[in-house]
FIBASE-417911 format. One record per atom (N, C-alpha, C): x, y, z. Coordinates in steps of 0.2 Angstrom, whole numbers, plus 5000, padded with zeros to 4 digits. Layout:
<atoms>
XYZ ...
</atoms>
This chain:
<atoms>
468551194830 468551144835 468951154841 468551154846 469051184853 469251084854 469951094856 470251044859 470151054870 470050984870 469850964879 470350954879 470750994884 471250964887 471250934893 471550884892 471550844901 471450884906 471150864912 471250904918 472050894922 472250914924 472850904927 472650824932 472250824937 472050774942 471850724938 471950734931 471850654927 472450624928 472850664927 473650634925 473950594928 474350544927 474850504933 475550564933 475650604938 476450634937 476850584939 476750524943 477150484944 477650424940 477350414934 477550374928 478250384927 478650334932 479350324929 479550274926 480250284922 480450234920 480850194927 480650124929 481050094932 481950094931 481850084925 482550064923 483450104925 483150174927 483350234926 483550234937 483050184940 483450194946 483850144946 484350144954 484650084953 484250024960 483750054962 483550014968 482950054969 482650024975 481950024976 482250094981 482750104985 482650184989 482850234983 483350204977 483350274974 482550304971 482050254970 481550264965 481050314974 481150274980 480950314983 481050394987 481850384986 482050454988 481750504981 481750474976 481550524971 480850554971 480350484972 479850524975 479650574981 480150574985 480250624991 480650684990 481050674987 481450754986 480950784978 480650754976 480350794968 479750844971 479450814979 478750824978 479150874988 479750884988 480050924992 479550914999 479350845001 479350805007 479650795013 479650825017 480150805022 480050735024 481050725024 481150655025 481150625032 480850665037 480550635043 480050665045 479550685042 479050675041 478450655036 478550595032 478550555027 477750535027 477450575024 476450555023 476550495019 476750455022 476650375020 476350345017 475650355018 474950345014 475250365006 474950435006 475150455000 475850414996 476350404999 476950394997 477050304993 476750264998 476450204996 476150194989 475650234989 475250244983 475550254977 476050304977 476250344970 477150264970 477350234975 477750184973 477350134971 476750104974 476450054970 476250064963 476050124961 475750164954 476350134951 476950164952 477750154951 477750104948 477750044951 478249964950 477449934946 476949944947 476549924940 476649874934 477149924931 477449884927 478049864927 478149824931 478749784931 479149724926 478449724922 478649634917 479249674914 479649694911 480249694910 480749704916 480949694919 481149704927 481549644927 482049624926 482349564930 482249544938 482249464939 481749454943 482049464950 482849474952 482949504955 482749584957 482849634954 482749684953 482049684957 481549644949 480649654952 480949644961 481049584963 481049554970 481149624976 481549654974 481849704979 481349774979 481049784973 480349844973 480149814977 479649744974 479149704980 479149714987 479949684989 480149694997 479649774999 480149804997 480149894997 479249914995 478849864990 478249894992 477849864997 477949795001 477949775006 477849795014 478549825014 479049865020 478349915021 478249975014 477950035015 477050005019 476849965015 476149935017 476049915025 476649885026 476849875035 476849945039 477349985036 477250035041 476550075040 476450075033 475650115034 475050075038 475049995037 474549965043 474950005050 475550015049 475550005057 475250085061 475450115056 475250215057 474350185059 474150145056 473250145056 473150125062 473550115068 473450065072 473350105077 472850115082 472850135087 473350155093 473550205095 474250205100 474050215107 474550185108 474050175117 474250235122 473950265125 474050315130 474250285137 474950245137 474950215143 475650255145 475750335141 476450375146 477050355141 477350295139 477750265134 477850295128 478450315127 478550345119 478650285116 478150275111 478250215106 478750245100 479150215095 479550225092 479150215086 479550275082 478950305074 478950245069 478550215066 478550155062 478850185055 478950245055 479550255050 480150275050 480250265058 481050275058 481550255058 481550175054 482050135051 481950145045 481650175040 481350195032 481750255033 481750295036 482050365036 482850335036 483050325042 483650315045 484050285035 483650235034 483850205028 484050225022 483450305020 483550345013 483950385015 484050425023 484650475025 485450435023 485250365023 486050345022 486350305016 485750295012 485750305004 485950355001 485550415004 485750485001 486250495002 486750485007 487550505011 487850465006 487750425004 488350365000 488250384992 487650394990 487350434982 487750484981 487650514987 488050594984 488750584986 489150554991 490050514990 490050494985 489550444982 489650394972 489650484968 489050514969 489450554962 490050634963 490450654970 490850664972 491350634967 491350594969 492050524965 491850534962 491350514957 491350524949 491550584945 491350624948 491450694945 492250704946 492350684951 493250694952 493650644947 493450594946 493750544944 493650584933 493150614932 493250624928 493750704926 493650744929 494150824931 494650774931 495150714934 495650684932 495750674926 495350624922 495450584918 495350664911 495250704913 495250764906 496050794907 496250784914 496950844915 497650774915 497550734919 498050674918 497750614914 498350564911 498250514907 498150444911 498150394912 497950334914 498550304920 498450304925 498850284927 499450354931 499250384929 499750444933 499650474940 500450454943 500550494949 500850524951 500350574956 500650614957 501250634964 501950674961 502750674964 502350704970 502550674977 502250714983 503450754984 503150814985 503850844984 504150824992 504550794996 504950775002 504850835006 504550815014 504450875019 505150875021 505250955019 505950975024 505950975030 506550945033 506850935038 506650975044 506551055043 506351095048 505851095049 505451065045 504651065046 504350985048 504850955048 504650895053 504750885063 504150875064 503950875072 504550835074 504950875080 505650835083 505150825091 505050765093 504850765100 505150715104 505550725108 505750655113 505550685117 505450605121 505350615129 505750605132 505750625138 506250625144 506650545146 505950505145 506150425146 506550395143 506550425135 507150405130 507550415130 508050495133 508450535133 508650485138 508450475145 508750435151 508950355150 508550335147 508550285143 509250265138 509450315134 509950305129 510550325135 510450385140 511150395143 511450345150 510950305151 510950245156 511350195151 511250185145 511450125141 512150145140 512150195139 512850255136 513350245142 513150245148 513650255154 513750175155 513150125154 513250035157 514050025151 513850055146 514350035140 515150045144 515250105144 516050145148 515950105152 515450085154 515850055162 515949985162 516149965157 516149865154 517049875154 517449835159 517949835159 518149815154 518849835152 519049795147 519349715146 519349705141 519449615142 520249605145 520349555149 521149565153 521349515147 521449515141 521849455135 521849495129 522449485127 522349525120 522749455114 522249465110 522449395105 522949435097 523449405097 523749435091 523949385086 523949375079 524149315073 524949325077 525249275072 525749225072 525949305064 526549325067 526949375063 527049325058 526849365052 527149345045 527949375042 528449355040 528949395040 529249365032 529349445030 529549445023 530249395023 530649395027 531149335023 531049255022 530349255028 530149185025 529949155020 529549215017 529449215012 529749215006 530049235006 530849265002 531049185001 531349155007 531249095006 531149045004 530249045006 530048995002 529848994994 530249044993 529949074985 530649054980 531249054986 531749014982 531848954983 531448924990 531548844989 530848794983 530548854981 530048814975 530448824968 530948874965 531148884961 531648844961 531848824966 532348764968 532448704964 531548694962 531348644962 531048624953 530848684951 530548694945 530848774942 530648784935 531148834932 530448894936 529848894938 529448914937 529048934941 528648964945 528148954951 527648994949 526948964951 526449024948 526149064957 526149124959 525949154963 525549114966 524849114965 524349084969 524449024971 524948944968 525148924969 525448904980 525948994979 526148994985 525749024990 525149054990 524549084994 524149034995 524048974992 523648944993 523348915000 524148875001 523948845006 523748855013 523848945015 523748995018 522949035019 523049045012 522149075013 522149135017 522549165018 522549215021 522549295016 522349355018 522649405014 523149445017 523349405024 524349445026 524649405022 524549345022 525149295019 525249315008 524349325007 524549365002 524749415000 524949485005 525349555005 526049515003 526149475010 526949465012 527149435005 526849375003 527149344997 527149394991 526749464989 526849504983 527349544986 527449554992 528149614996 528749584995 528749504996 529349464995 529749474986 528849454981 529249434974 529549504974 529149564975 529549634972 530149644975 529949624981 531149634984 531349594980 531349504978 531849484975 531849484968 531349544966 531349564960 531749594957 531849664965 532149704964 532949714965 533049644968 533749604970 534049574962 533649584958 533849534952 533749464953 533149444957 533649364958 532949324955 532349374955 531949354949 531449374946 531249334942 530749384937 529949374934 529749424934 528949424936 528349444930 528149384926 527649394922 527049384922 526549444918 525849414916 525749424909 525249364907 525149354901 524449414899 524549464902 523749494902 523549524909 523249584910 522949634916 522549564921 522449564925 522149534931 522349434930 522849444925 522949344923 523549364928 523549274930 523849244936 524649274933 525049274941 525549314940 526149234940 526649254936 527049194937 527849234940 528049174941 528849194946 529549144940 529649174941 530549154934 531049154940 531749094939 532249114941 532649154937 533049204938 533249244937 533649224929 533849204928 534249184920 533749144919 533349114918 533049094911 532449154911 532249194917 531949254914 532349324911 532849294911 533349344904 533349334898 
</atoms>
C-alpha cells in the first residue's frame, strides 16, 4: 500500500495557536519575521490573508482580546483597499498606507525585545542574589570627584568676606551683674540662721542662673573647708543638703 502524502500547497503553515501571543502585532510581527519579510516592505495582500486564516477561530478568545484581532484585521483590509487604489500622477509624494503599521510593529519590537532583556536579567539575579538584595555601591574618593568653581563664586565669597571685616564694631559692651563668693557665703549663713538645714537647690532657685549655681557650690566648699559647715548626699546625683556645723558633727 503506497501512502499519498499531502502536497505541501494543501497545508495551512499558518495554524497558530492564538493564545500563545499577547496581541494582535505580536501574532503579526510573527508572521513577518518567520516568513523573513521585510518590515518596510510588507506584501499586505498576502499578509492580510494568512492573519485572517489566523483569528478564524477565535470562539475561545475572550471578548476583549477577540475585539483587538478584529480591529488589527480591520486596519490591514483598509490598507490593502487603499494599495488597490489608483494613485494620481499629479508630482506629490503620497504617503505609504503602510507606514503607520510599520512605524507600530518597529516599536513593538523595540519594547518586546527591552521585556525580555529585563526578564533574562531579572532572572541571572534571582539565581546569584536572594529577594530583596542590595547591592553596597563602595563611596567615590575624594580625588576622583570633579572640583569646579567659577570665578563668580570665588568673587562672590571674597566680596562677602571683606563687607563682613568691614562691619564696625558695636560702640557698647553689655556685662552681668558680678556674682561674688561672699555674698553667697552670706546668704548661706543667713538661711541656716533660720533652720538647722538648707537643701542646695533651694538657694539656686530663685536665680536660675548657672553663675549663681557655680558661686553658691564655690561658696558651700569654702565654708566647708572653714569648718563652719557640712555637706551631704543621700546617694550619687540626689540633692545636696547644707548642716550647720555642730549638728553635722
Amino acid at each position: 500500500m503506497i501512502a499519498v502524502l499531502e502536497p505541501p500547497a494543501a497545508r495551512d503553515p499558518y495554524e497558530v495557536d492564538l493564545e500563545r501571543f499577547h496581541g494582535p502585532l505580536d501574532l503579526l510581527l510573527h508572521l513577518i519575521r518567520n516568513q523573513d519579510i521585510d518590515v518596510f516592505d510588507i506584501p499586505i495582500a498576502r499578509i492580510t490573508e494568512q492573519f485572517l486564516a489566523a483569528i478564524r477561530g477565535m470562539q475561545r478568545l475572550e471578548l476583549e482580546r477577540a475585539g483587538e484581532f478584529l480591529e488589527m484585521a480591520a486596519t490591514l483590509i483598509r490598507i490593502k483597499a487603499q494599495m488597490l487604489f489608483p494613485r494620481h500622477d499629479d508630482g506629490e509624494d503620497e504617503e505609504d498606507p503602510r507606514a503607520e503599521l510599520v512605524r507600530r510593529l518597529l516599536e513593538y519590537e523595540h519594547f518586546r525585545e527591552a521585556a525580555r532583556l529585563l526578564e533574562r536579567a531579572e532572572r541571572e539575579r534571582s539565581r546569584l542574589f536572594a529577594r530583596g538584595f542590595v547591592e553596597v555601591r563602595p563611596p567615590v574618593p575624594a580625588a576622583d570627584l570633579p572640583l569646579h568653581t567659577e570665578w563668580g563664586e570665588v568673587w562672590a565669597a571674597a566680596a562677602a568676606l571683606a563687607a563682613r571685616l568691614a562691619e564696625p564694631e558695636p560702640g557698647y559692651r553689655f556685662r552681668g551683674r558680678l556674682v561674688r563668693l561672699e555674698e553667697k557665703m552670706e546668704l548661706i549663713r543667713d538661711a541656716l540662721s533660720a533652720a538647722k538645714r538648707v537643701e542646695y537647690a533651694a538657694l539656686v532657685r530663685p536665680w536660675g542662673t548657672r553663675m549663681h549655681a557655680v558661686a553658691t557650690v564655690l561658696a558651700c566648699l569654702e565654708m566647708a573647708k572653714r569648718n563652719a559647715v557640712r555637706l551631704r548626699q543621700s546617694g550619687p546625683f540626689a540633692g545636696l543638703w547644707i548642716y550647720r556645723a555642730a549638728e553635722g558633727e
